[in-house]
C-alpha positions as CSV (number, residue, x, y, z in Angstrom):
1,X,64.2,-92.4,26.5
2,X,61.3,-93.4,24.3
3,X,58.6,-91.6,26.8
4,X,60.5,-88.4,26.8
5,X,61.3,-88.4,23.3
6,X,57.5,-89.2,22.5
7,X,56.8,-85.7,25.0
8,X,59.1,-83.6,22.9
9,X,57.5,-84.5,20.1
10,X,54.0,-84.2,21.1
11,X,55.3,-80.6,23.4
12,X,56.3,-79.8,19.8
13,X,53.6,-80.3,17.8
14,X,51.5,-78.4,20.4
15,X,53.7,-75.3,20.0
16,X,53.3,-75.5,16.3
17,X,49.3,-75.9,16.8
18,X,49.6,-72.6,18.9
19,X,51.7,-70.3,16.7
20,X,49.4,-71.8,13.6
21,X,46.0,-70.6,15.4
22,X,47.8,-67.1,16.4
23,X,48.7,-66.2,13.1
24,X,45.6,-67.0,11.9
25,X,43.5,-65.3,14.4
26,X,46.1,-61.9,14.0
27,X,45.0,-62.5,10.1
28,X,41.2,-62.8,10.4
29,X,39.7,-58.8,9.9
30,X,37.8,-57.7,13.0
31,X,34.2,-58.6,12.5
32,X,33.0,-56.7,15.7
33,X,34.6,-53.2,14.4
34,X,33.0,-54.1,10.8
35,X,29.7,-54.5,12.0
36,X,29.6,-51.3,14.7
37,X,31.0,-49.6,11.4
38,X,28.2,-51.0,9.2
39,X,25.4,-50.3,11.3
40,X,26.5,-46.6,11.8
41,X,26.9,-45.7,8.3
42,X,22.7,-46.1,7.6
43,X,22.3,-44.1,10.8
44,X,24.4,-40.9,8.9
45,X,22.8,-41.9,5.6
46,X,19.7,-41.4,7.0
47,X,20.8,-37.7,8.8
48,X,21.7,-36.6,5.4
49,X,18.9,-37.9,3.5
50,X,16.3,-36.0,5.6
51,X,18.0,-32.7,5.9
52,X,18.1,-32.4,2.1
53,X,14.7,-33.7,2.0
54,X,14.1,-30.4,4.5
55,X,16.0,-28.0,2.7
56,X,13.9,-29.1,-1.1
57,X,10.6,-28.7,1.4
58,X,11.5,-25.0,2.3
59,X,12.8,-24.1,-1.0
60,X,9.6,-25.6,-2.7
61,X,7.2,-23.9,-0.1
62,X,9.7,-19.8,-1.2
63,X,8.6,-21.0,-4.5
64,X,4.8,-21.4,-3.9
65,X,4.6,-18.4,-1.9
66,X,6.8,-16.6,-4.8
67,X,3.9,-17.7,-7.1
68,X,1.6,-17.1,-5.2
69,X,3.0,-13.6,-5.2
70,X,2.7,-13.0,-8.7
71,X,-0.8,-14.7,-8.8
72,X,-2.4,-12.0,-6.6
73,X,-0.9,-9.4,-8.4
74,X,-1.9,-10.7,-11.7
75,X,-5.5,-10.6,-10.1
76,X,-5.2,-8.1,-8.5
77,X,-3.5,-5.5,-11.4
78,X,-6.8,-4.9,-13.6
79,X,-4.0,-4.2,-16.2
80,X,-2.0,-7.5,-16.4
81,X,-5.1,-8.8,-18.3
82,X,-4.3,-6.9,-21.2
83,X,-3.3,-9.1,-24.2
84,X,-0.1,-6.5,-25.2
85,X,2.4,-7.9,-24.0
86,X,1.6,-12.0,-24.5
87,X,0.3,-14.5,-27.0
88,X,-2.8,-16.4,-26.6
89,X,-3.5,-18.6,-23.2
90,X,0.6,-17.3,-22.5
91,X,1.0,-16.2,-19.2
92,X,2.6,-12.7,-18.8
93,X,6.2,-13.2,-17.2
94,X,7.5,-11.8,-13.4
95,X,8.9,-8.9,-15.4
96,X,5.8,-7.7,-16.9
97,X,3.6,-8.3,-14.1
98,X,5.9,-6.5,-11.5
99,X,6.0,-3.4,-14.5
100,X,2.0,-4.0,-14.5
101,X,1.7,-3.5,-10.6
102,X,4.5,-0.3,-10.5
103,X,2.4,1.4,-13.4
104,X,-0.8,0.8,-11.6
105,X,-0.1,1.9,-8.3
106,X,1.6,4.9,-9.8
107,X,-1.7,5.5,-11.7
108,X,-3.3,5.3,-8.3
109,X,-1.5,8.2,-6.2
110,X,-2.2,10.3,-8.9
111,X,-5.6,9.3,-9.1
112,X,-5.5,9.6,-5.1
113,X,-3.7,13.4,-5.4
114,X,-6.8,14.0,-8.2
115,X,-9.9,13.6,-5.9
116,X,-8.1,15.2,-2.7
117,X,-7.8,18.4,-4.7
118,X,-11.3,17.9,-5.7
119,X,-12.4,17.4,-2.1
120,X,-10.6,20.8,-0.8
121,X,-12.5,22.5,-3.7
122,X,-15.6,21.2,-2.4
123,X,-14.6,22.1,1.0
124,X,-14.1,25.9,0.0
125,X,-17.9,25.6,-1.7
126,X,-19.7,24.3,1.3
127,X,-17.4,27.3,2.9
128,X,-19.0,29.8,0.8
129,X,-21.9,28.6,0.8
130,X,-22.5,28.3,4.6
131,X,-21.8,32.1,4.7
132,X,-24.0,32.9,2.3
133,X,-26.5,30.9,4.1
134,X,-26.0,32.7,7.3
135,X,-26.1,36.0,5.0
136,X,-29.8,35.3,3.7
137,X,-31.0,34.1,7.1
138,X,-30.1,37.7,8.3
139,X,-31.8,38.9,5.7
140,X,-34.7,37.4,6.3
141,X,-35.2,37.8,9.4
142,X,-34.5,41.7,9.2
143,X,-37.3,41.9,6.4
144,X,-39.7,39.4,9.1
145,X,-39.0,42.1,11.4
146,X,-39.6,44.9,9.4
147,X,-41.6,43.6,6.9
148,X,-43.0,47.4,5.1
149,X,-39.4,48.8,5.5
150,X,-38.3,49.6,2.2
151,X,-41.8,48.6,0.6
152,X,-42.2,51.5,-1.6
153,X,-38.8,52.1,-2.9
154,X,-37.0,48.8,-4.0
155,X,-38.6,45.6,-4.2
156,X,-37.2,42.2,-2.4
157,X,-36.6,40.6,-5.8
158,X,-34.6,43.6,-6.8
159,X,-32.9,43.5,-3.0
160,X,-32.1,39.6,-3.7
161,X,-30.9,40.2,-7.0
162,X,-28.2,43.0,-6.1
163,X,-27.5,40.9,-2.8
164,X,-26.6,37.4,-4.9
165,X,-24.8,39.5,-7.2
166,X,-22.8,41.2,-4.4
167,X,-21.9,37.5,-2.8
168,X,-21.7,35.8,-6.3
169,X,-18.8,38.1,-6.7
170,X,-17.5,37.7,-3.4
171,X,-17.7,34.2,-3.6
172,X,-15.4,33.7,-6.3
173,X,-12.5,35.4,-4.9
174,X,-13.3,34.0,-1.9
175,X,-13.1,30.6,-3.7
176,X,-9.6,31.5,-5.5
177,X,-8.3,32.4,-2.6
178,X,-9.0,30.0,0.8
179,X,-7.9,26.7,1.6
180,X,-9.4,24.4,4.5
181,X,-6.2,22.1,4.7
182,X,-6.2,22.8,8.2
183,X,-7.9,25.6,10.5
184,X,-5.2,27.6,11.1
185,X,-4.2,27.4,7.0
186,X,-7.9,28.4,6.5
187,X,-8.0,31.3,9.3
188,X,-4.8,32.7,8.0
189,X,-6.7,32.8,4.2
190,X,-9.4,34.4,5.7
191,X,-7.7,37.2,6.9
192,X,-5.7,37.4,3.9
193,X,-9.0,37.3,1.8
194,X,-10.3,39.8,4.0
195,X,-7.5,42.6,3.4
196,X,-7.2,42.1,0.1
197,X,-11.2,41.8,-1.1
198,X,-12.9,43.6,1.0
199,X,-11.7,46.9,0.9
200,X,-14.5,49.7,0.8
201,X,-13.1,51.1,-2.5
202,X,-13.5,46.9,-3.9
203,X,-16.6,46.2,-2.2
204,X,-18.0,49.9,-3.6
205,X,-16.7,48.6,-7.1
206,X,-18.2,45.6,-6.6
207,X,-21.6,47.0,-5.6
208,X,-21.8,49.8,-8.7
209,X,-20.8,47.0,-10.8
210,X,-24.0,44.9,-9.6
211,X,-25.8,48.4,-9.4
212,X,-25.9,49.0,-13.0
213,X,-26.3,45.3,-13.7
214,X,-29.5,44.7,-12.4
215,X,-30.4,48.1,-13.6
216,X,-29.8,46.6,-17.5
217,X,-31.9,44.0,-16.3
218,X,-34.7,45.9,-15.4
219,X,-34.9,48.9,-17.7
């Protein structure tokens, strides 16, 4: 009786031992999920850190070229160095400098619209003039060819004179009236210019009128 009593008790202190140590380990936090959990929370840290480091390096780099922008314009815009519309060293602001650029390229087309009207005048002159060239060239060579035709009754100076005359007043309708915008623009002038200038009664009108001008001259 004194062995199995000392078992019982020894069976029973065991038992005790074992429910101790389970509640004890069922107490203790879970040091394996706490580290997986501790290392992983850098890791997405991390993620977050460098996409807003991304997203500050494209909106600084907009910003820059923004600047950049307005830099070039302000260089560019003979205009925005005018002292009007800032103080001293002061920058001129977005605002003016974009109003600076929209006056100046407006400034420009009409500039533009200017010397392209200037060039079709032109165009009409060297026109003109080319016919009047051709004009003379006949002339000359009609008087090479038959140099004492004409000899005793009008002189060439007094021949030039009526003939310049004659195409001086030609060439200023002719000048009013044709464009060289495009060839078929400038043929259907011509024509018109034709019918409506160079009429026999106008050209006679146009010859007395010279006529009697050259004759004032002379006499």
């Amino acid at each position: 009786p004194a062995l199995f009593m000392e078992n019982a008790r020894k069976s029973s202190i065991v038992s005790r031992a074992n429910s101790i140590g389970s509640t004890s380990a069922s107490s203790v936090p879970n040091t394996d999920d706490e580290d997986s959990d501790y290392q992983q929370e850098p890791y997405k840290e991390s993620y977050k850190d460098r996409r807003r480091r991304a997203h500050t390096q494209a909106e600084q780099k907009r910003r820059d070229a923004i600047k950049k922008g307005y830099d070039d314009l302000q260089a560019i815009v003979p205009t925005c160095d005018q002292q009007d519309f800032f103080i001293g060293s002061q920058k001129p602001s977005k605002a003016i400098v974009l109003q600076k650029t929209i006056d100046y390229i407006q400034f420009l087309h009409k500039e533009k619209k200017k010397q392209e009207e200037e060039v079709s005048t032109l165009r009409k002159d060297v026109m003109a003039l080319k016919i009047m060239k051709v004009n003379y060239e006949q002339i000359v060579k009609a008087h090479q060819d038959n140099p004492n035709e004409g000899k005793d009754q009008v002189s060439d100076e007094v021949k030039f004179n009526v003939f310049q005359g004659i195409m001086d007043s030609l060439f200023q309708s002719f000048n009013a009236s044709i464009s060289v915008t495009s060839f078929q623009e400038l043929s259907a002038c011509v024509f018109s210019w034709i019918e409506e200038h160079c009429k026999p009664q106008t050209l006679r009108d146009v010859v007395i009128g010279v006529l009697h001008q050259v004759k004032s001259q002379l006499y």
